[in-house]
N, C-alpha and C positions, 0 to 999 in steps of 0.2 A: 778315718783310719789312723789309727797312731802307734809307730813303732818305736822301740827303745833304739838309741843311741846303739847299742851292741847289734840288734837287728838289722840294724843300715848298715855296720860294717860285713856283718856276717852277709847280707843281702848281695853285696858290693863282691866280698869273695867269691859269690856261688855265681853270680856274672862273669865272673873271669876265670873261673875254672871249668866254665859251661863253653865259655866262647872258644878258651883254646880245646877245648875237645870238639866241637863243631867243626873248628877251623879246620885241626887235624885230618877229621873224616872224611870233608869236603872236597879240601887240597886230593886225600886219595882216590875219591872218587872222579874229579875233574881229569886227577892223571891217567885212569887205568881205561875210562872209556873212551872209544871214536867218537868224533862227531858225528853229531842225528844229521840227518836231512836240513831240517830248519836250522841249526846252526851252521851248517856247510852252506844255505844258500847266502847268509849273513856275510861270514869270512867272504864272500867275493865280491860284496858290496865294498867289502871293507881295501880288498886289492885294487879295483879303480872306483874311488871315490867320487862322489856326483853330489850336486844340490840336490837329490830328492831322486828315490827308487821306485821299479815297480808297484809295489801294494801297500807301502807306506813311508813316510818321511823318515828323514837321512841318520838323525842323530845314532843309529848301531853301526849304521856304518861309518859312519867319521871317529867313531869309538875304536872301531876296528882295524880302520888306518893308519890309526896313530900304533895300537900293540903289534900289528905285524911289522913291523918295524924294525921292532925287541924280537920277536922272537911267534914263531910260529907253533909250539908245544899247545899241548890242549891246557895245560893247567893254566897255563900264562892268558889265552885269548879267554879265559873264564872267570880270570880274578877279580872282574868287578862282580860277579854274582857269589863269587866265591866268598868276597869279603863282606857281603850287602846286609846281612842279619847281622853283623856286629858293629859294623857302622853303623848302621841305623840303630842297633840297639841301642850303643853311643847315643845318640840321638834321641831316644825315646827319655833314658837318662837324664841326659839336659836339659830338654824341656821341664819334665815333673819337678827335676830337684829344687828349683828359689821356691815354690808352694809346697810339697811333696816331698821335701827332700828326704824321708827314713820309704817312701813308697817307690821312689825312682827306682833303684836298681834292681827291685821284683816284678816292676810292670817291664821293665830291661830284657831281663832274663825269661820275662814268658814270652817275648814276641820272640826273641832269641832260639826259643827252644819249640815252637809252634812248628805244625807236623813238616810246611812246606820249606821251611827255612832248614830242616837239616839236611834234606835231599838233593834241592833244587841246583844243581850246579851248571844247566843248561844256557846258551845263549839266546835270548829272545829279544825281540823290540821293545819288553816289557821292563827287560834290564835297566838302562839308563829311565826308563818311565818313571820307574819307582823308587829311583832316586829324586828326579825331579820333582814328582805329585808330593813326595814327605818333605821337602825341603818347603813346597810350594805349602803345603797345609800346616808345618808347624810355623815359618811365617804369618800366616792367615791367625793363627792363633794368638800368637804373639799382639799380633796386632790386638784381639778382642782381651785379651790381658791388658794390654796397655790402656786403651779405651775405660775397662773396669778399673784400672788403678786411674783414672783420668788425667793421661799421661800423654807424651806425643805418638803416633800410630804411623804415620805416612810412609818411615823408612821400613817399616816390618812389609806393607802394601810392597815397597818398590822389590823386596826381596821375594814373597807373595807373588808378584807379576813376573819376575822373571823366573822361579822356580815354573811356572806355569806354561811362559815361553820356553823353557825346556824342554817340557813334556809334551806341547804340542809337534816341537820337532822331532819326537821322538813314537809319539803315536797318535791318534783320533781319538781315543778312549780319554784324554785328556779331557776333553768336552765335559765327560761328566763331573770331574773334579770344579772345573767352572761352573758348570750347572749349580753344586754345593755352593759354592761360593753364594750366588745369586740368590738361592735358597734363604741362607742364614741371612743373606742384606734384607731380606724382603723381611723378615720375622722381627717385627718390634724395628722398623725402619727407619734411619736418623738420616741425617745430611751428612754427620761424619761416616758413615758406614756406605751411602754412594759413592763420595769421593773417593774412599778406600776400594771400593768396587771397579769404579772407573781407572783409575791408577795400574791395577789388576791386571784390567781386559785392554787397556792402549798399551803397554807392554810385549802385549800376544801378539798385537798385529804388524810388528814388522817379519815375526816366522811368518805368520798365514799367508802374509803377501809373498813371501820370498816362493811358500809351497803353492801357490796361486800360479804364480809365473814358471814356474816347471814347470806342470803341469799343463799347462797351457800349451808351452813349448813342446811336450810326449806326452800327446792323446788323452791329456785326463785320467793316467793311468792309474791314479790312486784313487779316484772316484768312481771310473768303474771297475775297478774290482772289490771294494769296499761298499758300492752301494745298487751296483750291479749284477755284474758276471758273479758274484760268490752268492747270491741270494735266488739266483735263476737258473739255476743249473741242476736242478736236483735238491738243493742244499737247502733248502726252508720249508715249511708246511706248518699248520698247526699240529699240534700232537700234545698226548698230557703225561709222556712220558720225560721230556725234555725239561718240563718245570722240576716233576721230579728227579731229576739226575741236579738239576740247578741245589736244590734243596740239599743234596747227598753231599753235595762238594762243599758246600758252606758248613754242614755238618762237620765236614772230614778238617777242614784248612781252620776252624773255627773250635771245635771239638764243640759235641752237645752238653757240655759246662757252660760254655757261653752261654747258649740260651737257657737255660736252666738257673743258672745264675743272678741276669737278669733279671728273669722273670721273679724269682724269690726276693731278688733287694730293689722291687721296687721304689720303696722309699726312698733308699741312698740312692738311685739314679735318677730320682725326681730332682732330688738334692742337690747333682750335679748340673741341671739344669737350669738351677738358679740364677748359675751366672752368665753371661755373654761368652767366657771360655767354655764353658760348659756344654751350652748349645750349640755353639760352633760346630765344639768335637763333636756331639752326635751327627750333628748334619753333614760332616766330612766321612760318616764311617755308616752311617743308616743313607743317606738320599743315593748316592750312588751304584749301593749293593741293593737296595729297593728297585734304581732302575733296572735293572738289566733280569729281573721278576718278569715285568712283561715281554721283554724279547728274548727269553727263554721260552716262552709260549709257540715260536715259530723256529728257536737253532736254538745248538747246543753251546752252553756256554763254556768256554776253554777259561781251565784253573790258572793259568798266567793272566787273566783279563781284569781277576777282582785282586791282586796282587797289591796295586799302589792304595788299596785301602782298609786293607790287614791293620797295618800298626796304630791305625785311629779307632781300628775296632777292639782293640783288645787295651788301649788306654783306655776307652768310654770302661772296660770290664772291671781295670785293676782299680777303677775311680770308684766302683759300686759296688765293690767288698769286702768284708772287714778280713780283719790280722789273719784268722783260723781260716777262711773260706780264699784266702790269696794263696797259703802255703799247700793247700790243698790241690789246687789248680797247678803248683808249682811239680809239686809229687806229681801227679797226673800227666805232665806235660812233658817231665823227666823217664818216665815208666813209656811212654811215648816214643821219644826220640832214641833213647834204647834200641825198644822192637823195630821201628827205622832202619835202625842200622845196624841189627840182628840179621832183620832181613835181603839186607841188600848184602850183606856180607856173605849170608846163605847164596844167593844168587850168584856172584859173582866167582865162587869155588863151584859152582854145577858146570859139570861138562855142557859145552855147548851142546850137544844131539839131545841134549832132553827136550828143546825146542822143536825138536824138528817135525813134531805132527801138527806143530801151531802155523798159523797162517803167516806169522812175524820170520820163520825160519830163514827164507830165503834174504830176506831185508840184513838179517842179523848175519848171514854168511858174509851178504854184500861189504857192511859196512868194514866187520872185524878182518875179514879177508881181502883187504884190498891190494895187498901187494899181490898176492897169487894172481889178482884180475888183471892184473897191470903185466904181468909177466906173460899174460896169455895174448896182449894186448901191441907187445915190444915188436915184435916179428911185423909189425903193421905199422911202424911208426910214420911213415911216411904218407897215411891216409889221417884225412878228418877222424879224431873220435868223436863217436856221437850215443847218446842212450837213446830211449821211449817215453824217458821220465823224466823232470828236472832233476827230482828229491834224489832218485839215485845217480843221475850224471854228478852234481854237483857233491855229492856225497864220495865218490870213488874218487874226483878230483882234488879234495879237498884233503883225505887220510893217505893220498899217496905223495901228492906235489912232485909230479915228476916235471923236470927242469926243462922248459925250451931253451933253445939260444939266447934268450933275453934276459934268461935268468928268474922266470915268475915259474908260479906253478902252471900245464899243460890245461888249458882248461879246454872241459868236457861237456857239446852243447847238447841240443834233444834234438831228436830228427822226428817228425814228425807231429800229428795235431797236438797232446799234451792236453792240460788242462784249466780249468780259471787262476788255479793257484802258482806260483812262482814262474810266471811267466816272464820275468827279469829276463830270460835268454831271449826272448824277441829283442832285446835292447842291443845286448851282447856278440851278439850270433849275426851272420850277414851272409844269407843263403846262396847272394848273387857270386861273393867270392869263391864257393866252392863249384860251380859250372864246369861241367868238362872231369872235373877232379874225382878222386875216390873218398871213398868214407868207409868206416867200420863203425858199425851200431851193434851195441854189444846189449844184451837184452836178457831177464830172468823167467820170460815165459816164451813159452816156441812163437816163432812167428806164422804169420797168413802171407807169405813170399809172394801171392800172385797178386792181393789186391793193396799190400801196405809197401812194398817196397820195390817187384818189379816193373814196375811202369815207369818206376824214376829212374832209373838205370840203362844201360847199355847192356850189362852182364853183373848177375850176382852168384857168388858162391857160398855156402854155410859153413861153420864150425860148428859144434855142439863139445863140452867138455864138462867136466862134473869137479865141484869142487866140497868136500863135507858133505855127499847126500846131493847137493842140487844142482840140479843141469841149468847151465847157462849157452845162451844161444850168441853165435857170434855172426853178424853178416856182414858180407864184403861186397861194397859195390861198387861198380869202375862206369866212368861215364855218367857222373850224373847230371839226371837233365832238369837244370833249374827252371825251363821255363812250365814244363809240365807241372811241377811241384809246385810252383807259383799259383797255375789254375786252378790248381784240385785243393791243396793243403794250405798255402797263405790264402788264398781266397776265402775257403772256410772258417780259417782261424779271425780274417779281418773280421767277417759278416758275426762269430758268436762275441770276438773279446774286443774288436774296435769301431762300435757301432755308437760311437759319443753322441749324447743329445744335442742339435741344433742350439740350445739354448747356451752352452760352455763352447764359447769362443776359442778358437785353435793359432797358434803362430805355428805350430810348424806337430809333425804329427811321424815319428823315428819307423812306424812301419809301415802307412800308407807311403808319406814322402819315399822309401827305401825302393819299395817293390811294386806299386801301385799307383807312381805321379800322373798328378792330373786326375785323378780320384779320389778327393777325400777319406779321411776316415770320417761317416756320420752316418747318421741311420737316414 
């Protein structure tokens, strides 16, 4: 592809006049919404920080300790996702430009303006992921540049391995990025291309050992919830609707230019293959999004998961098409991010009750309404709060921060079974201190008072109040008896979520040891 001297500048403008209106949009959006659920359970990793979390490694949370710090505003705890499409567009830029340089700032501007990159302002573990897997794959690349210009390589690996070591502190899905790695060593395999391999993967393993040794120390809790309790609960089967929903979302995060595109420039992407960069990139943006083809055959694949390997996908694109069919893709991807934010602008001016025959209604009162819940909440300050759920305990805790004595936000545990997912509060929560004491569980669907709450109790009394349309239930109970709730409810939760296989060796184990000594957690 060969562009004029004029068209690199103009290319260059339409990138920074894309990015500050992205930025623009973003910043608004990150300010005007509450935090989700999943980002409110994040923020409390992030308030006492640890080596390693319930369902996955530390690195959002040591991100998150550091910004609360600064400031607790939603725009603020989001500004790494906030800024992440222009960074890295940055990023997509410098690589292409010493080969590419009139092509760089159009393949910039399309990963820039790609459907997820103008929405996405949420907090996920994915966040810092996809910082590290780009950081880690355009090292990797670099390196097969270097190798082709027959040059030295080792330091791009060293850069490569710890980009890598990042991401595994930061999620499992890391794996497959290594996986590529391994891929492209193995295709046309040299001795320089293992050592670069090696260098890679001995880099990783002072995280895996770090997240080893947690782990070891609290039940294995990333392994089983990761390779356990999230796969046995309901949560997996085969099905042929899941491939296709996999299929829809690659479509959508991808647009059907992509492949449409491909498929017509064959040629120029055989081309692209030619070299060792070449092949790298496919195999950093095809082997990964390949994998996860068959374990969408049995779950649903979540759009934050193929995230860190976007921007190698749509370099393989801007690599395999000429002058007319870039600028096309450019329109298109423009006319896109528009309707984007057409959209969400429509959204965000509708009265709240047009929700309210949706099944989201009550969630969406929870979140945006949190002060009204807190105020209903004040007259009880002197009892435990507690939810039914993590996602909205930690969610109401999180958009109110109402002040203890010590000056943190009041955090808000679950009372009762819950389920495989963010169960971070078994860590947090410590059922044996509240004995004897009161709690209020504040709850959005009526309760079953004889068989979920009065047996733990001495005496309970109900509220009910209504806030936008939906009735929220409030229970008061005095006396409660933790050794009952020990039998019936940690016993159950021990037998579904802390049933560690024999084979993953334990030093110490935060809810068996707690409630349970002299009983393991193991099946």
């Amino acid at each position: 592809m060969n562009f004029s001297a004029g068209d690199a500048w103009s290319s260059r403008r339409t990138f920074l006049i894309a990015a500050l209106l992205t930025l623009a949009f973003r910043f608004w959006l990150a300010a005007v919404t509450p935090f989700t659920g999943d980002e409110a359970y994040f923020i409390w990793w992030g308030q006492w920080p640890d080596w390693g979390f319930y369902d996955h490694p530390p690195m959002i949370g040591w991100w998150l300790a550091l910004l609360l710090q600064i400031s607790h505003a939603e725009w603020w705890l989001r500004l790494p996702i906030i800024i992440q499409p222009v960074v890295l567009g940055l990023a997509v830029a410098a690589f292409l430009k010493p080969r590419f340089p009139n092509l760089a700032w159009g393949a910039a501007t399309l990963f820039l303006l790609a459907p997820a990159n103008v929405w996405n302002v949420f907090i996920t573990t994915d966040t810092p992921l996809v910082y590290f897997s780009v950081l880690a794959g355009f090292a990797w690349l670099q390196a097969r540049r270097a190798e082709d210009a027959d040059t030295t390589a080792w330091r791009w690996y060293v850069l490569a391995g710890l980009g890598l070591a990042g991401a595994v502190l930061s999620k499992y899905f890391a794996a497959l990025l290594g996986f590529a790695f391994l891929v492209d060593t193995l295709y046309r395999p040299s001795q320089r291309k293992f050592v670069g391999l090696f260098i890679v993967y001995a880099l990783t393993v002072p995280g895996i050992a770090m997240m080893a040794w947690w782990n070891a120390g609290h039940c294995w809790s990333n392994v089983m919830f990761n390779f356990y309790n999230r796969h046995h609960r309901g949560n997996t089967g085969l099905s042929w609707q899941t491939p296709l929903l996999y299929l829809s979302m690659m479509m959508y995060l991808l647009t059907p230019l992509w492949f449409w595109y491909l498929q017509r420039q064959r040629h120029a992407f055989a081309a692209v293959l030619r070299s060792r960069e070449g092949r790298a990139l496919t195999m950093l943006a095809i082997v990964p999004l390949a994998l996860f083809v068959p374990l969408s055959i049995v779950r649903t694949i979540g759009l934050h998961w193929v995230l860190s390997f976007i921007p190698f996908a749509l370099i393989l694109l801007a690599l395999s098409v000429n002058v007319a069919q870039l600028r096309t893709l450019l329109r298109f991807f423009s006319g896109l991010a528009l309707l984007h934010a057409a959209i969400i602008l429509a959204i965000a001016n509708m009265p709240m009750e047009k929700w309210e025959k949706t099944k989201f209604y009550p969630g969406i009162v929870l979140t945006v309404e949190s002060q009204k819940l807190l105020d209903q909440l004040q007259p009880y300050s002197d009892y435990t709060w507690m939810m039914d759920g993590y996602s909205n305990a930690v969610t109401l805790g999180v958009n109110t921060y109402v002040r203890d004595v010590d000056g943190r936000p009041r955090y808000i545990g679950v009372f009762g079974e819950g389920s495989s997912h963010a169960r971070h509060d078994d860590i947090l929560t410590d059922m044996r201190a509240i004995d004897g004491g009161k709690i209020a569980i504040l709850r959005k669907t009526a309760p079953n008072l004889a068989t979920d709450y009065a047996p733990y109790f001495d005496n309970i009394e109900t509220r009910t109040f209504k806030i936008r349309g939906v009735e929220f239930h409030l229970i008061l109970g005095q006396g409660f008896n933790y050794a009952r709730y020990r039998d019936v409810i940690l016993a159950r939760i021990k037998g579904l979520y802390y049933a560690v296989p024999p084979a993953l060796p334990q030093t110490a184990c935060y809810f068996c040891d707690r409630y349970f000594p002299g009983q393991p957690c193991q099946r």
